[in-house]
N, C-alpha and C positions, 0 to 999 in steps of 0.2 A: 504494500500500500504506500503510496505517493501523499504528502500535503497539499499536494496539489488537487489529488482526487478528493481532498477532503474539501478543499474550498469552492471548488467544482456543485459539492451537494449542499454545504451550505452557504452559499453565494461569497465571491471573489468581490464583490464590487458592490455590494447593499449599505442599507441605510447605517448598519454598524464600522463598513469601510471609509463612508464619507463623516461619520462620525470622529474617526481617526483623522483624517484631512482635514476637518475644521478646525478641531482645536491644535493640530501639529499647525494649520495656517498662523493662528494669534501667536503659537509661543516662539514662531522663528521671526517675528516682525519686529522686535528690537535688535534681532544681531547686525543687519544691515546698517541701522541708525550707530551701530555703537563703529562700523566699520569705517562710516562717513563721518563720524563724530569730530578727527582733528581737523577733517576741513574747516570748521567751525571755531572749535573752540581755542586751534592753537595758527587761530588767521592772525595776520601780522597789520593793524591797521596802518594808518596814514602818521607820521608821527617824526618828532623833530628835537633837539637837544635842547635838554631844560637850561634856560636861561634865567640865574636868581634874582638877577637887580628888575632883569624885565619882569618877569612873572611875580614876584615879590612887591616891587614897590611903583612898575612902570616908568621908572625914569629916563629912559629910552625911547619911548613911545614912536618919536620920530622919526626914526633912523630906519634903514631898511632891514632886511636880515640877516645879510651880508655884515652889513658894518656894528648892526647887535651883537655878532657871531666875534669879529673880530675885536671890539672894544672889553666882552664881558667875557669871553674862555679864552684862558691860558694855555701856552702849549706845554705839550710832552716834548722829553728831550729827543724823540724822533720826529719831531717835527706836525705829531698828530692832536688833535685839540681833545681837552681833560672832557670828562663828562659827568656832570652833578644828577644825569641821572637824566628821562625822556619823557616827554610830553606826548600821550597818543589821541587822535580824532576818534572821539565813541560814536560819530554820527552813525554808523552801521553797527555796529559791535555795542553794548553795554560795560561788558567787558570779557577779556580774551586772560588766557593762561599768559599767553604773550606779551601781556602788557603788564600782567600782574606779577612775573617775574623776571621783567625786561630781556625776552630772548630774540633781540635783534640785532643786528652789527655779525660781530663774532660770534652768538649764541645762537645764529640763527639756527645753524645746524641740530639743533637739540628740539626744535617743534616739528620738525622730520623724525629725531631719533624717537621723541614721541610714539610715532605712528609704527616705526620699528619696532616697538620692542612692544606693542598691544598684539600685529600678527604676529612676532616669536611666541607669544604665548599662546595665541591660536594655534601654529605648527602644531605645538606639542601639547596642549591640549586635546588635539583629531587626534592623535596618536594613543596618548593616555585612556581617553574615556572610551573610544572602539576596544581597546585591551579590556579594560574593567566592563562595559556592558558586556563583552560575552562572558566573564567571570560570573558576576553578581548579579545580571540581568538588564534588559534594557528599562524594565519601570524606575526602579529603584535608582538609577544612573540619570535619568531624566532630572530626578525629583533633586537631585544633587547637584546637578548641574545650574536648576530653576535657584534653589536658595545660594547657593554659593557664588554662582555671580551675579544676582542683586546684591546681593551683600558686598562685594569688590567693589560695583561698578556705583555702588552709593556710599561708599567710603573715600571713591575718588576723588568726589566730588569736595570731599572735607580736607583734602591735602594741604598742608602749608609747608609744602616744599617742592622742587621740580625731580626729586630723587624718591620721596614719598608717591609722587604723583606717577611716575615710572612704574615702581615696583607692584602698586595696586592697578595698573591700566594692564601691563604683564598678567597678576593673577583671574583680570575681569575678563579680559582674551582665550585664557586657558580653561574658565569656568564655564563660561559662556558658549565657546565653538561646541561641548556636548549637546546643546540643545539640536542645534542640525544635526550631528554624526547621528544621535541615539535616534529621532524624532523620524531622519531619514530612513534607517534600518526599519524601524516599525513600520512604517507604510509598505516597504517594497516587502516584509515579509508574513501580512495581511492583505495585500491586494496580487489577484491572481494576475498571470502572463502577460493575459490580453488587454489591462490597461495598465501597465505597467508606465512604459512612455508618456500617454494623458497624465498620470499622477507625477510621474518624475517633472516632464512640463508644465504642470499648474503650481508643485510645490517651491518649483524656479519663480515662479510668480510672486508666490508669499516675497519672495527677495526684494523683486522689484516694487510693490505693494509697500515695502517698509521703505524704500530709498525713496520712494516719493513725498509718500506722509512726513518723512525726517524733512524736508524743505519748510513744510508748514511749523514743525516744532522749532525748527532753527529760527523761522523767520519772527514765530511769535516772542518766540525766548531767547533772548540776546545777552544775557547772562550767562558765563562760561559753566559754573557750576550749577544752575539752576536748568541749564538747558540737558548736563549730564544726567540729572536726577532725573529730569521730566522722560529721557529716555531708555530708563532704564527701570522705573517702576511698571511698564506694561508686561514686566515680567511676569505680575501678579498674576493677569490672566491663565498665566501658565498653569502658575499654584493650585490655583482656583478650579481649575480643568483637570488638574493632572489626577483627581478620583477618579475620571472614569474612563482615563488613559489604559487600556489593557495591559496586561504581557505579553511577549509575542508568545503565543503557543509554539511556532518552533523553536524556541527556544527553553523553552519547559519540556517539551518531549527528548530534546537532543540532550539534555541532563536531569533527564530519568523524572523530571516531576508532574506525574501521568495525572495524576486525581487536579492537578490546578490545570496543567492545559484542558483538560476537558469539561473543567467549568469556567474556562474562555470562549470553547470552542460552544459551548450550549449556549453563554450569552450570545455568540455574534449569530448564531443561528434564529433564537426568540426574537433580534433585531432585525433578521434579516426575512423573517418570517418563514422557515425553510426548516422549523426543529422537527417538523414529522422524517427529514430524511434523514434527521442525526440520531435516530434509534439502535439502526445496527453498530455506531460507534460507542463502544465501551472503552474509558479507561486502558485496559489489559492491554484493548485490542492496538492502542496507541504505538505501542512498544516495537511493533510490525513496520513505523513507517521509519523508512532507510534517506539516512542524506549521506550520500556516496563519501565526499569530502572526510565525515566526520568519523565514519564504521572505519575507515583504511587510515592508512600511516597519518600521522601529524605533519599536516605543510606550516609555512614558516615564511619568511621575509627571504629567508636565501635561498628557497628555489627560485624565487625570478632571476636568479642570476648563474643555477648552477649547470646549468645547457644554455647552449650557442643561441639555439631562435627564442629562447624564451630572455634570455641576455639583451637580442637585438632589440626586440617586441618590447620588453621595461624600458631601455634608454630613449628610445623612439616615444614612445609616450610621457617618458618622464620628461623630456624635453619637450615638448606640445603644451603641455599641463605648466609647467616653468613661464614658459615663451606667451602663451595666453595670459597668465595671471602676470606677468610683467606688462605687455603692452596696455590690457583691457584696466588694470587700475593705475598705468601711467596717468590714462588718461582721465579716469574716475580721480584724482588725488590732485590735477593739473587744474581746477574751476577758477584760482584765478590767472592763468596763464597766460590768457587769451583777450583780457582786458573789459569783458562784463561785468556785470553784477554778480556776484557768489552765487544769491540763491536761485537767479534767472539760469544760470549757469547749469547750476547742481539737479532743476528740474528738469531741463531739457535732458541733462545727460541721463537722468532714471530715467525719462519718459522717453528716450530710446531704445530703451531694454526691450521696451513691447513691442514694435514689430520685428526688434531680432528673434524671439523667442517663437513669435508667432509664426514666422518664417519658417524656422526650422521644420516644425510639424510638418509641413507641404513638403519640403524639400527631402528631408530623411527618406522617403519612401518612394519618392519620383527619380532627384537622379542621386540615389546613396549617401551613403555616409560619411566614405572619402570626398568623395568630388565636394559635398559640403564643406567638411571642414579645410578643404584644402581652398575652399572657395571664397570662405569666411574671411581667413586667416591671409589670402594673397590682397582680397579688398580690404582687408585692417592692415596691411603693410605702404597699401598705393595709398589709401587717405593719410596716413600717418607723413608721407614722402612728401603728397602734396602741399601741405602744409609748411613742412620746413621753407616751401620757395613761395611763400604768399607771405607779404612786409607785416611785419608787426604791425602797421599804423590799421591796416585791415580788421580789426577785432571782428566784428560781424564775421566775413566770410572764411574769417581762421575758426572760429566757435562752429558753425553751419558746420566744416569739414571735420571736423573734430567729431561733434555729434553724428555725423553717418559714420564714420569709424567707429562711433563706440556700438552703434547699431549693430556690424557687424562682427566686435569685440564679443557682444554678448551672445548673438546667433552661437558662435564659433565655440564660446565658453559650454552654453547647453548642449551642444554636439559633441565636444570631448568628453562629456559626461555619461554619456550613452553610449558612444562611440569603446572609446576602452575598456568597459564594461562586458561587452558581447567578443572582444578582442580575444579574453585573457582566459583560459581555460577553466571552469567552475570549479577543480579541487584549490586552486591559488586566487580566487577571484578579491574576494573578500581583500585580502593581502596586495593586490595589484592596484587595486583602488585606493587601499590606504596610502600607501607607497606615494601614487602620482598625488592624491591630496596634501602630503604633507610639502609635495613640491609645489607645488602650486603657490602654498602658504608662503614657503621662503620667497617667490618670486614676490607674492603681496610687499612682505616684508622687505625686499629690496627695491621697489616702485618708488618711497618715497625718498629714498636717496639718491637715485637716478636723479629725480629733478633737481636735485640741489646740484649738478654739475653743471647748472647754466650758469656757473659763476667763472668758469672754464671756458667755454665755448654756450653761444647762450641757446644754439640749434642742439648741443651735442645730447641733452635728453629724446628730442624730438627724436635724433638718428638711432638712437639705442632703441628706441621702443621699435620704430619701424626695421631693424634688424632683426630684433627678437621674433615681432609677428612672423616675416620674411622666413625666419632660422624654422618657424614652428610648421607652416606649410609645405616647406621641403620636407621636410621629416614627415610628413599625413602624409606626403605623394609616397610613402614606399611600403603604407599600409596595405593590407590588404582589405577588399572591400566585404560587411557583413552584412547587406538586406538583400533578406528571403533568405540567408543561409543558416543550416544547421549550428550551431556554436558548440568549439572545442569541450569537449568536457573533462578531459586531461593533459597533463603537460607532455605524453606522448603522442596524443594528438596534433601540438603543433611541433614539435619536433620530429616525429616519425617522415616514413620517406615519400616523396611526390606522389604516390600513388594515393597513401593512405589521408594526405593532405587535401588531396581534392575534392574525395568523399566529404570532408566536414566543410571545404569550401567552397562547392559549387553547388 
């Protein structure tokens, strides 16, 4: 007996399965906001060297800025003028991290590292809590996740220091990323085959659903800490929901806890209105059903590497998943690059998301999977190129181009997601996915250091990200293609010889 035949008799896709999609929608709708969060809160406004006789007493008043500058600041013995400290424009901002612990000039570098070190804690966050939910379960992991980073992410907010405010944005990244890992595994292992893709593509939604909403909290709450808190208490909803978050049942039968998966599998059945078919399933009878992976040896992180094509197949994707998640949040992290208004900016870029995403849907199944993503990812390398030769003074049609690259940043993002998944043979699947997710992460995490080399060359971010995307569709062209095809289901599969290869790929 298959889990699959079980969801087959009591519904793969009922009112118990969209039950799970709703409230997994609410509780991934702050991680987005908390991801967009330093656009915000560690902006750099408008802002000039405090002057004490002028701002103090005005006795200056007349003079220009210039001759303020040179009458009232003394130099440094390198010839650079002293600084009593900065004046910032709140006309947009209330206040900024960045103005409350003056990180401009020389410190600018540290409202980048900011953002750094929130996805370090994401990387290994994905990593940690996929170990522990298949340990201790995916409920219990959930509900750990939901309290523990509210709790970081509204501690943050109380920081009086830029080394306090590091080390808590760190643990509210690491808390926080379980809410997708755990939230995601439940869906895909409560919803059967056949909408597998709909649910993967709508739950990409919840994403883009939070980046948009986070434009209206930014815009209302211009407060750097108040705007933290406001995004980070919809966590409640999670709390709130998470009674009637199920377990996955496979995951209770796969370690032996027969009498509670079968009083999951009776709930989703009474919800789905199907429990007259769930008679002949008894408890006992649970024990019968086989997940191949789990009955045979223990796979691990180092078979992706310890045969040739499955060696080739990780770097190849590991580099796609890198090369996406660097260009697609170069440009998600870039809002004021381009000379707009931040949150005019910040909404056009989530409200690109939608028709990349929508896209995909049509395209996945008309011409493949490769040609998508290699399609995606060669049009997010040309917008990115175009861009570098259109003048700064252009803000409009630099932003315009910008947003259809991120259009097809995001297409290209929800196709590697599907895409490697169906790739990677289902005794290592699980493992292959976590692998490219944690690369990804680093890529996040090294996006907003990218942009701080325009102090270098001020194209040379521009060139790196449209490298990256570039680097990421070579590497899809030597994919092989997966729709309509059977999928690997061991790693002799794709290593075995031409013959036996064609079988699973044609």
């Amino acid at each position: 007996m298959k889990f699959e035949a079980i969801l087959a008799d009591i519904g793969g896709f009922g009112k118990f399965q969209k039950m799970i999609i709703a409230i997994n929608f609410m509780s991934r709708f702050t991680l987005p906001c908390h991801f967009l969060l330093n656009n915000f809160i560690a902006a750099i406004p408008a802002h000039h060297c405090r002057i004490p006789s002028v701002d103090s007493e005005g006795i200056f008043g007349n003079l220009s800025l210039a001759d303020m500058f040179t009458i009232s600041i003394p130099l440094e013995d390198d010839g650079t003028r002293s600084s009593y400290g900065w004046v910032y424009d709140n006309t947009t901002f209330k206040s900024t991290m960045t103005a409350e612990w003056d990180l401009v000039c020389d410190k600018r570098s540290r409202t980048k590292a900011s953002a750094t070190v929130f996805f370090i804690g994401v990387m290994f966050g994905a990593l940690t809590f996929g170990s522990l939910s298949d340990r201790f379960g995916r409920r219990i992991m959930l509900l750990t996740s939901y309290l523990s980073g509210m709790l970081f992410g509204l501690a943050s907010a109380f920081s009086v220091s830029f080394l306090m405010f590091g080390v808590l944005r760190f643990l509210t990244g690491f808390c926080m990323t379980g809410i997708v890992i755990v939230s995601s595994v439940l869906c895909v292992e409560w919803v059967d085959i056949e909408h597998r893709k709909l649910v993967g593509i709508f739950e990409n939604f919840s994403w883009t659903f939070g980046s948009i909403t986070f434009v209206a909290f930014a815009y209302l709450v211009t407060d750097w800490r108040w705007l933290t808190i406001s995004v980070t208490l919809p966590v409640i909803l999670g709390i709130i929901t998470w009674r009637w978050m199920p377990e996955s049942a496979r995951w209770l039968i796969a370690n032996g806890k027969l009498e509670e998966a079968h009083l999951c599998l009776v709930k989703c059945a009474n919800m789905n209105g199907t429990e007259t078919l769930l008679q002949r399933i008894q408890p006992e009878t649970l024990s019968s059903v086989v997940v191949t992976e789990q009955k045979g040896r223990v796979y691990s992180y180092l078979d992706l590497i310890r045969t040739p094509k499955m060696r080739r197949l990780s770097l190849t994707t590991g580099v796609i998943w890198f090369s996406n998640a660097v260009a697609f949040y170069g440009i998600t992290f870039n809002i004021s690059g381009f000379g707009l208004n931040a949150y005019l900016t910040q909404l056009l870029y989530s409200s690109a998301e939608v028709p990349g995403k929508l896209s995909i849907y049509f395209l996945l199944d008309r011409i493949g999977r490769k040609r998508t993503q290699v399609g995606m990812l060669m049009m997010l390398a040309i917008s990115l190129g175009i861009n570098m030769v259109i003048p700064k003074e252009m803000s409009r049609m630099r932003t315009a181009v910008a947003i259809i690259g991120k259009v097809f940043a995001s297409g290209s993002f929800g196709t590697t997601i599907l895409y490697s998944s169906e790739l990677f043979p289902t005794v290592v699947r699980q493992n292959g996915m976590g692998y490219n997710s944690s690369l990804a992460r680093m890529g996040v995490a090294i996006a907003p250091l990218i942009l701080l080399l325009d102090e270098i060359w001020q194209q040379l971010p521009q060139l790196i990200l449209c490298l990256s995307a570039a680097l990421g569709a070579t590497m899809a062209s030597t994919l092989s293609e997966t729709r309509n095809r059977c999928l690997p289901e061991t790693i002799e599969d794709v290593e075995g010889s031409v013959q036996a290869r064609s079988s699973f790929w044609l």
